[in-house]
TORDO-56762 format. One record per residue: residue in one letter; y, x, z of N, C-alpha, C in turn. Coordinates in steps of 0.2 Angstrom, whole numbers, plus 5000, padded with zeros to 4 digits. Layout:
<nodes>
aYXZYXZYXZ/...
</nodes>
This chain:
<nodes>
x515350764887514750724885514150754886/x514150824886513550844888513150824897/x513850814901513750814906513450754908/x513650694902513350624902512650634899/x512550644895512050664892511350694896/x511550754902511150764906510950714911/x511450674912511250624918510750574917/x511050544910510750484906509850524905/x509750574903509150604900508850604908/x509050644913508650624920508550564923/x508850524920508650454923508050404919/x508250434911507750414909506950444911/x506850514912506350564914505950534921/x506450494927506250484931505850414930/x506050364927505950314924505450314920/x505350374914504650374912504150404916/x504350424922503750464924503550414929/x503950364930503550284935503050244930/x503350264923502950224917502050274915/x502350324917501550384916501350374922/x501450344927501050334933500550284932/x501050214930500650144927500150174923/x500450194916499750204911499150244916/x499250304917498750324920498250294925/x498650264930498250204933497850164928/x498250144923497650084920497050094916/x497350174913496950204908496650264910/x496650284913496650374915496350364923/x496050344925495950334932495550384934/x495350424936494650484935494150464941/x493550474938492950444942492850474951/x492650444953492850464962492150544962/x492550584964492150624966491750624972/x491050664972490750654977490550734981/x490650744986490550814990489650834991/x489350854990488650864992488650874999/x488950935001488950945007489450945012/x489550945020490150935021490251055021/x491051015022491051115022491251115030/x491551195032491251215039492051155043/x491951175049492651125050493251175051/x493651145054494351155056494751105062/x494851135066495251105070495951105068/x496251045070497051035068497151035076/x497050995081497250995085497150965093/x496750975098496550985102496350995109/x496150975114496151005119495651045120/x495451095122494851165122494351115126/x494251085129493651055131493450975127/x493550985123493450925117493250945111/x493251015112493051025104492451025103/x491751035108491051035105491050955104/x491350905106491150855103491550825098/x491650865096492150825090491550805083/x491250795080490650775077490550705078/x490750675084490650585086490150555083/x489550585087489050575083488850495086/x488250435081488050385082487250405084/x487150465090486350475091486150485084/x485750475082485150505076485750485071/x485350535066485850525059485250475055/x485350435053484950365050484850375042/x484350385039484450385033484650305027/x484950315024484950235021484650195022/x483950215018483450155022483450115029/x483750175031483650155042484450145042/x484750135038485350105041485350035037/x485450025031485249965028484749915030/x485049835032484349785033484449745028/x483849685029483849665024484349585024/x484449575019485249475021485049465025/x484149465027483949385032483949415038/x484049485040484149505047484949515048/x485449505045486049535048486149465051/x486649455053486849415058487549385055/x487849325051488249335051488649255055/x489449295055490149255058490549215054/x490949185053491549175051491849125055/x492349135052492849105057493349095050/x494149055051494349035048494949075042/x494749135043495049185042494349265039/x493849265042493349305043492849285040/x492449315036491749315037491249385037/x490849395042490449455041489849445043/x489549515042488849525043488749575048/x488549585053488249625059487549645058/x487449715057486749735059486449735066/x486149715067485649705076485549755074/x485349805073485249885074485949905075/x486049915081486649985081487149915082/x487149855080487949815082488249825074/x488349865069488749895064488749825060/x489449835059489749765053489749795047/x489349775042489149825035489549775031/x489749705032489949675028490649625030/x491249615028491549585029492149545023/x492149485022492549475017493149425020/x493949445017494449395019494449345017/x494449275019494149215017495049195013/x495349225016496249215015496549245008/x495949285007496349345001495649324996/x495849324988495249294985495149374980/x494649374980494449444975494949464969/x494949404966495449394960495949334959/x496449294957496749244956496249204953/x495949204949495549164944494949154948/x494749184956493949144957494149124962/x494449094966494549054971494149044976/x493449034974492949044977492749114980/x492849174975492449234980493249264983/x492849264989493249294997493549374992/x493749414994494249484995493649494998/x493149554998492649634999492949665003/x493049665009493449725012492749795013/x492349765019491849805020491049785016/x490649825016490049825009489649875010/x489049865011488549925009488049895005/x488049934998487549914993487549964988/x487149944985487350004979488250004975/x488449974976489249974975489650024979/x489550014986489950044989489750044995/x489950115000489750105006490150115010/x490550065015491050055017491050015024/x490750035031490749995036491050025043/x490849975048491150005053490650005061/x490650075062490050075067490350085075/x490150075079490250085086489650095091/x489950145096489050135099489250165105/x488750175111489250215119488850285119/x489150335120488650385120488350405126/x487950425128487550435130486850405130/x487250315127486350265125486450305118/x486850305115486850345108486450375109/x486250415112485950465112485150455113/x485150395113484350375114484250345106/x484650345101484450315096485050245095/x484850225088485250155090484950115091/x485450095094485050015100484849955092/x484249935096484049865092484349815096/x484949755095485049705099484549655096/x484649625100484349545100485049505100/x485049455095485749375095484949305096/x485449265100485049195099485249165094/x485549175091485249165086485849205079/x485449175073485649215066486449215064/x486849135065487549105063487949095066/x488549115066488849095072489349065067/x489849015069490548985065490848975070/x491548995067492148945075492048885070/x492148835076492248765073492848745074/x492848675069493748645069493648635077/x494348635081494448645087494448695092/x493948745089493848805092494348875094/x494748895099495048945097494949015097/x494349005100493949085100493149075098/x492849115095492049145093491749195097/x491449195101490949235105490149275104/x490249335101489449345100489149375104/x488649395107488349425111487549445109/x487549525107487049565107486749605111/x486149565114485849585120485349645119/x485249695122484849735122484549775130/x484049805130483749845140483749905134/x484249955139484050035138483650065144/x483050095144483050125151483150075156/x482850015155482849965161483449935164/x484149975158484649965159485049895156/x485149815157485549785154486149775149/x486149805143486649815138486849755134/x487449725137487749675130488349695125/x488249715120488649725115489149645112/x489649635113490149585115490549595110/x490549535103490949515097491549475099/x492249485101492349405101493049405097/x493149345092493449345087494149285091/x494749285087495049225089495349195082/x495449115083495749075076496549125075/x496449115069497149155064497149215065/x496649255066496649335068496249375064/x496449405062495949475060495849545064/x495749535072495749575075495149555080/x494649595079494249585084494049615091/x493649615096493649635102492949655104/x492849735101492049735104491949775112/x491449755114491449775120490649795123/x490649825128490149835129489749815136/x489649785138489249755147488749775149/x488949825155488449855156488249825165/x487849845164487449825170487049875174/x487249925178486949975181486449955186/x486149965184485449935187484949995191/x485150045189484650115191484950145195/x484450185199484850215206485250265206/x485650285200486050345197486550325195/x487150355195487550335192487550355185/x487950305181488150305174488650345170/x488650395165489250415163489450395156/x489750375152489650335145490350355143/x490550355136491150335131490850295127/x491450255125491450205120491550245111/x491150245106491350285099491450245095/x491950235092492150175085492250215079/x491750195074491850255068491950205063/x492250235056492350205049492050245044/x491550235042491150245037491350215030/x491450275025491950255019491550315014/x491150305009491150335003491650354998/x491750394992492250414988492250354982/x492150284984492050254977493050234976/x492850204972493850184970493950124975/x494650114974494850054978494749994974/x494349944977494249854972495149834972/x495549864978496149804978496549854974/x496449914970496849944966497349904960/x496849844958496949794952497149844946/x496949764941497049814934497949824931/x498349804934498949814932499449814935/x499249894941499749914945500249974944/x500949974946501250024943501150074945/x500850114951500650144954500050164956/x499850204960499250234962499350244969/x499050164974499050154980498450214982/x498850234991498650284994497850284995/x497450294996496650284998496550355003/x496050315010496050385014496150355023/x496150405025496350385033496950405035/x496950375041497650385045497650365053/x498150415054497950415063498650385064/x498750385073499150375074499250385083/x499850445085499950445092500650435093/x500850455101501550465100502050495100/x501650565096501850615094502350605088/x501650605085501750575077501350515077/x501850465075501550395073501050375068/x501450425061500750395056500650465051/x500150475052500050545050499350545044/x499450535036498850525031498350585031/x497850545030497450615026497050595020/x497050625014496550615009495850615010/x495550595005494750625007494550665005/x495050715000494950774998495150815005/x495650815008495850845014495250845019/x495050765020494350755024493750805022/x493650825017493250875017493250965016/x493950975016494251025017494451055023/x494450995028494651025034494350955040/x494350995046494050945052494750905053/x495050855056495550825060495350815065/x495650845073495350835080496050825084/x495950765086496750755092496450715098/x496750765104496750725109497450695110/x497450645110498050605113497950535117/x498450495120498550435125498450385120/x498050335118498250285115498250305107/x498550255102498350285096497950245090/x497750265088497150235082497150245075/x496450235074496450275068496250225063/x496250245056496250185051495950215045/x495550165040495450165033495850135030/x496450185024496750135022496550135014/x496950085010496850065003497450015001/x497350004996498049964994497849884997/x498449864998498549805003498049785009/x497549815010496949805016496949875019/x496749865024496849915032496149895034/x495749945039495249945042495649975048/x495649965056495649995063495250005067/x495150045071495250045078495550065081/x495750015087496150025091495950015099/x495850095102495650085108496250075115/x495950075118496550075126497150125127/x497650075124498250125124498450145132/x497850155135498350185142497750225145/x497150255140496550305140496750345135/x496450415138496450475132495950465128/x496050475121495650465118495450535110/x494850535110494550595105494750595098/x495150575094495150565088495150625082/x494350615077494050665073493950625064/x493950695062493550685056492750705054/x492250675050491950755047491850705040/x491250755038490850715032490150725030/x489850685030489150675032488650715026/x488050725024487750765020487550715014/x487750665013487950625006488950625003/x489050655007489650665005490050595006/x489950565013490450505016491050525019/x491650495021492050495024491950455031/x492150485038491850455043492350475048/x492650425051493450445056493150405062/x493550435066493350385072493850415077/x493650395083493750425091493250405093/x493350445102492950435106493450415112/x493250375115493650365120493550395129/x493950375132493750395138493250405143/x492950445147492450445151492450385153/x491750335155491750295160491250305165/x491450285172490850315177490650255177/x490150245179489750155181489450185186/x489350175193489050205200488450135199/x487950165203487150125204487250055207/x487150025204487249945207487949925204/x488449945200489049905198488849885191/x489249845189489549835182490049835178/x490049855173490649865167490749845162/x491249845159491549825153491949875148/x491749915144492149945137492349925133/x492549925130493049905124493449925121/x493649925115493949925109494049875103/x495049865103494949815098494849855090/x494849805085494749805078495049765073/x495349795068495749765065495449765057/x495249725055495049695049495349665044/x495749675040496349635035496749655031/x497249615031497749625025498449665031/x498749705025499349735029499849685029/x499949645033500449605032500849625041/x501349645038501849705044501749655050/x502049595052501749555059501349555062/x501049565057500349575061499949625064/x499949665060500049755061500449765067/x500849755067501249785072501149735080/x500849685078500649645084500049675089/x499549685084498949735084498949785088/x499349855085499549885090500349935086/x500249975090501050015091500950055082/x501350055079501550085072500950085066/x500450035070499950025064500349975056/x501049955058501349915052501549985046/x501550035050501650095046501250105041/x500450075040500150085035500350055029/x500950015029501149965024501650035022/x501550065018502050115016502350115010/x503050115012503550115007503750175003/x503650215003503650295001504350335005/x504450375003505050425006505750355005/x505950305002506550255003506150205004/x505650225011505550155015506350145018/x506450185020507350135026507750105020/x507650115014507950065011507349995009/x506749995007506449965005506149905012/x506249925017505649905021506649845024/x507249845022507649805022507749745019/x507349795010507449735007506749675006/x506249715011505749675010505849625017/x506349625020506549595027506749555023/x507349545018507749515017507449455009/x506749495008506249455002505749395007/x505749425011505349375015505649315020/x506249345022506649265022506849255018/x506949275010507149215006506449155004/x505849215006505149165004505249105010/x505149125017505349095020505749015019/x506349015013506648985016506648945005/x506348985002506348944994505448914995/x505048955000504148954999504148974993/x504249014989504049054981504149124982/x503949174980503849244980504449244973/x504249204969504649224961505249194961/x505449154967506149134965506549154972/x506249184976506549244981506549314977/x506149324973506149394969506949374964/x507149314962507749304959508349304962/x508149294968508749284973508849344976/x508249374977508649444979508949494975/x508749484968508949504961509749494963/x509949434962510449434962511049464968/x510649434975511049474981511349544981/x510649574975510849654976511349674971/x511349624964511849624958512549604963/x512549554966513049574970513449594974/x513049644979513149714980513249754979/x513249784973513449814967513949794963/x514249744964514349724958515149764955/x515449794962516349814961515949894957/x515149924959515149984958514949994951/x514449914949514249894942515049884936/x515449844939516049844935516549904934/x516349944937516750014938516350044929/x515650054931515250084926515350044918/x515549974919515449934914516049934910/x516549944915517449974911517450034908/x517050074912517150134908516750154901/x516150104902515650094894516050054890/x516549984893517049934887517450014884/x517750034888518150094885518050124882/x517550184882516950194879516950174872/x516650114872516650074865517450064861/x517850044868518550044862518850094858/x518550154860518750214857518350244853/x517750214852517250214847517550254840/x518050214836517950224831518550284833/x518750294836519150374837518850434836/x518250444841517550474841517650494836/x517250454832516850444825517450484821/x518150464820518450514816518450584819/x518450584826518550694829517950704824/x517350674823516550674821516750684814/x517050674809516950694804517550754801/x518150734807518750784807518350854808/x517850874811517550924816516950944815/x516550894810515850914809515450964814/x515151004812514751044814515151084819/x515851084821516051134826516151104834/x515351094838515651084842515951094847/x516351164849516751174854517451134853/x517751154847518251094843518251024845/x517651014842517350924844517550914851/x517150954855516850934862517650944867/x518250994862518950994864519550944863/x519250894857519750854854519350784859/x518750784861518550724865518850734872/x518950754874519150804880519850754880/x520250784876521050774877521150704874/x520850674870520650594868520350544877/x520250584877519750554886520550564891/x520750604889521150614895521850594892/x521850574888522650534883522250454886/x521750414885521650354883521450324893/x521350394897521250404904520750344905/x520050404901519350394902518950434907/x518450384910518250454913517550454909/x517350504905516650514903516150504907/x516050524915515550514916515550444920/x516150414920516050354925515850304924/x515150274918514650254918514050274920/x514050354920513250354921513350354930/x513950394934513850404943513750334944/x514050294944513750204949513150204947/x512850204940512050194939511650234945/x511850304943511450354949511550314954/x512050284959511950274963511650234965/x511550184961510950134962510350134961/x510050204959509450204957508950224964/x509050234970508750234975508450154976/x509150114975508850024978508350034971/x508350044965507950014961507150034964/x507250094965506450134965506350104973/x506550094978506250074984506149994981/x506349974980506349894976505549904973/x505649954970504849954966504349974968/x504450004975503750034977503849954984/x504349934985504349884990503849814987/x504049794980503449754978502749754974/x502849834974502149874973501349854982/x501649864986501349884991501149804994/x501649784995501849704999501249644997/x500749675000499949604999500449535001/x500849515000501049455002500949414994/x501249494988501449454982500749474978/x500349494981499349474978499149404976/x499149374972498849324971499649274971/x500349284972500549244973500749224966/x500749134966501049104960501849104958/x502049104953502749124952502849024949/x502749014941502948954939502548954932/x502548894929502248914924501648944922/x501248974917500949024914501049094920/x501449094926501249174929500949134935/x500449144935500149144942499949184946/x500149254945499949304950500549344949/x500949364953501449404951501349474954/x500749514956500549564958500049574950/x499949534945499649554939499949564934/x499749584927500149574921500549504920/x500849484916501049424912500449434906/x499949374907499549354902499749364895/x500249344894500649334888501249354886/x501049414889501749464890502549434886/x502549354890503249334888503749374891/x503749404898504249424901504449504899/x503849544898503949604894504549614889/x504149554884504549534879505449534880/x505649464885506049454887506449524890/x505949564892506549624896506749664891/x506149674885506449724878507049684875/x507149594876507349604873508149594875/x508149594882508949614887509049674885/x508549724886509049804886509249794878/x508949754874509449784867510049744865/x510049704869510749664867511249694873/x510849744879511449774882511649844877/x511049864873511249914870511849894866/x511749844862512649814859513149814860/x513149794871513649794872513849864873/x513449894877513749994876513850024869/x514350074873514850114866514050154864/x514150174856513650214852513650294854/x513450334856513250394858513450424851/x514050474852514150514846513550554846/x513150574849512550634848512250584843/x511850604837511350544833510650574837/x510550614840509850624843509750574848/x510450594853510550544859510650464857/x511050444851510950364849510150354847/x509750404843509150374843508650374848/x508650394854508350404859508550324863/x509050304863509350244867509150184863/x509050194855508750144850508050134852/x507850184855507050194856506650154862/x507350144868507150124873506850064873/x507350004872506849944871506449944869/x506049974865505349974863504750004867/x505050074869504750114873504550064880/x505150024883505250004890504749924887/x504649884884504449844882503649844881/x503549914878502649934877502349944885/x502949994889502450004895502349954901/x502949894901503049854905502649804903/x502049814898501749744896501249744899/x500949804905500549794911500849804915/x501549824917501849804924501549724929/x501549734935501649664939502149614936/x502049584935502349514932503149514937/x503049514945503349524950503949564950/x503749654946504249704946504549684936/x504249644932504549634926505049584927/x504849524930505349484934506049504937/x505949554941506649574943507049604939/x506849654933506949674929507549644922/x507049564922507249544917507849524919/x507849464928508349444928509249494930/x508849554933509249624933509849614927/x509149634920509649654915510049574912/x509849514914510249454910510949454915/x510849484921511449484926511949534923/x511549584921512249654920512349624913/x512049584909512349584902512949524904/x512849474907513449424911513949474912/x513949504916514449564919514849594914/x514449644911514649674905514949644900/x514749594897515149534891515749534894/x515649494900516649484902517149534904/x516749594908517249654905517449694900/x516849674895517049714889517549674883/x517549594886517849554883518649574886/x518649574891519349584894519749634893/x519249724892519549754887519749764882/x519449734877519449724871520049694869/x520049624874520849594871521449624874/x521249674881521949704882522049754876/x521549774875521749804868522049804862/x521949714859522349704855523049644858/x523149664864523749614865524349674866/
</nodes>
């Protein structure tokens, strides 16, 4: 028994410490630190002729003021999926909201914040060539203020004309319907009797404030931070404490690098078939600032060119990520039992597919998994019916023995092995199931599919709490009518501990996602079905 007893106690330990995750998050969040300065750098990794320019700089460092314009000068887009703001200084998109993803379930009306500069947050995305860079940042000219794709439209075209040095420079926006990826580019026109040498520089500019799509009742603590990616190593994180600890510098073929936050992504993504400069640093207000540089371009006197880099602005929703470019679906991270979870999110999204409801595919896969399990669930649940039929056995070595427990712990021994019980053969099948549970719950932790999604009823968000914590309710009140079915714990420390549960599991669950309470409930209503009729069938082969 002590051997059970160990098990039973580390599963519960694992278990509470997913629930001190949740409280923490909801209540304990600690305010975002901010760096004064940046400190000296560090190279990770590099080619020696790359390294003086690792820094990617945008020509002059701009003070707030000079980077910030005012609403009536930005320029903005939308499209049917998009809305942003372009500063004509520099090109830089300060602002961007997903028309598809709404801030909260309850306002319909306001878009999902991705990008923002204000006093809130300072959060954008820059690009610029260098060498004009180096003259300052360009002032474009737009003909005009508003661009929209219209109904019938299947691409938006913006074009930010500017003369460098007598040089013709278009800075080239172009959006397509149902995408969140865009195409900026650069047009040049060599017009001088010299030849031209340029790179293209794509940066993400990101502050240390909290993440908005963190929400208020998550069980977790989504990743915040950036992420590269070659084809070395596909997907490689860094913190923004690590960002100002240390420099990150890679030369590699293709690649990209990313802001990431829970359920939204920021990329860029340059030419997968150029070498390209990929850095970190941080600025002297303590921002986070990631980018690359791309490859050399030569423009000879009299030709013309085109630059580019795409961009990715959205939701992590894996098809599309991975359409964009090569292992960017990788920011959807599952944790260390992705290869189990990124399965059963395969197998949640065709059942959405094929019910259209997130809460009654979260049902249905409840049960597909209960019965896959179900010979290794009935193994654990014969052994707890036995268990119980020998109950009152226990109970007499327990008063035969009192206080002597080597005695005790030797008369349960040859009682187990007369009655040809196995002690621990309730708690091994649980362990073995406890990886699907925990990938299961970072898999509809992470998954922006089930953000906003309606369930039935009173739950209309099933990435939120239950308003009315019925379903909380409902799971405290499955585990204790499973506790009835399971044999009573001769230890009374260990019975009060298991008497404790439902209450403990029912308090911390009453801010779980609705989504992960959901599977839960219908978990335990399924194993109490299971349970009942093998403990029934026991029980009468016992008195037959």
């Amino acid at each position: 028994m002590d051997v059970k007893r160990i098990v039973l106690l580390i599963s519960l330990a694992l278990v509470s410490y997913l629930m001190v995750l949740q409280w923490n998050q909801d209540y304990h969040s600690p305010a975002p630190s901010v760096a004064t300065s940046a400190p000296a750098p560090s190279v990770t990794t590099a080619s020696s002729n790359a390294v003086e320019d690792e820094r990617l700089h945008l020509g002059e460092a701009p003070t707030p003021a000079a980077q910030a314009a005012s609403p009536q000068a930005l320029i903005q887009v939308t499209t049917d999926v998009l809305d942003l703001r372009i500063n004509p200084r520099g090109g830089d998109i300060t602002y961007a909201a997903l028309l598809q993803h709404k801030q909260r379930a309850n306002t319909p009306d306001q878009p999902f914040v991705l990008l923002q500069q204000d006093n809130q947050r300072t959060y954008i995305v820059q690009s610029a060539l260098e060498g004009l860079a180096n003259r300052g940042r360009i002032q474009f000219q737009a003909s005009q203020s508003q661009y929209q794709l219209q109904e019938g439209q299947d691409s938006l075209q913006l074009d930010l004309a500017a003369t460098i040095d007598g040089i013709p420079v278009v800075k080239r926006f172009v959006f397509q319907r149902d995408s969140y990826e865009v195409k900026v580019s650069y047009l040049l026109d060599n017009t001088s009797a010299q030849a031209l040498e340029t790179r293209f520089i794509g940066l993400i500019k990101r502050d240390n404030s909290v993440d908005p799509s963190q929400g208020e009742a998550l069980g977790m603590s989504a990743f915040l931070g950036a992420a590269f990616s070659s084809e070395e190593n596909h997907y490689e994180k860094l913190e923004f404490d690590e960002l100002r600890e240390r420099r990150y510098l890679s030369e590699v073929q293709g690649g990209w690098v990313a802001m990431i936050q829970h359920y939204f992504v920021s990329a860029w993504i340059p030419d997968a078939q150029q070498t390209n400069l990929y850095s970190t640093r941080t600025d002297n207000q303590g921002r986070n600032i990631i980018g690359f540089k791309g490859a050399a371009q030569r423009i000879e006197a009299g030709q013309q060119a085109e630059i580019s880099a795409n961009l990715y602005l959205g939701p992590k929703i894996q098809s599309r990520l991975e359409a964009a470019a090569p292992y960017l679906e990788l920011t959807v991270d599952f944790g260390w039992l992705w290869f189990i979870a990124q399965p059963l999110f395969w197998l949640l999204d065709l059942l959405h597919d094929f019910l259209g409801n997130w809460g009654w595919a979260i049902i249905v896969l409840t049960l597909l998994i209960k019965l896959a399990f179900f010979q290794l669930s009935a193994t654990a649940y014969r052994s707890m019916a036995n268990m119980r039929k020998v109950g009152p056995k226990l109970q007499q070595l327990k008063e035969q023995y009192g206080d002597d427990r080597q005695k005790m712990s030797q008369a349960m021994m040859e009682l187990y092995r007369k009655e040809k019980i196995n002690p621990m053969g309730g708690c091994l099948p649980i362990l073995v199931q406890m990886p699907v549970f925990i990938a299961l719950y970072w898999m509809l932790m992470e998954s922006v599919e089930l953000r906003h999604a309606p369930f039935m009823l009173w739950i209309d968000d099933l990435s939120m709490k239950d308003p009315y914590f019925v379903l909380p309710i409902l799971m405290g009140a499955s585990m204790f009518v499973q506790q009835l079915l399971n044999p009573t714990p001769p230890d009374p420390m260990q019975a009060k501990i298991m008497k404790m549960l439902p209450i403990i599991f029912t308090f911390f669950f009453l801010w779980f996602p609705s989504g992960l309470v959901l599977y839960w409930v219908v978990n335990n209503v399924l194993s109490i079905a299971q349970q009942w009729v093998i403990t029934r069938q026991i029980e009468q082969q016992g008195t037959s």
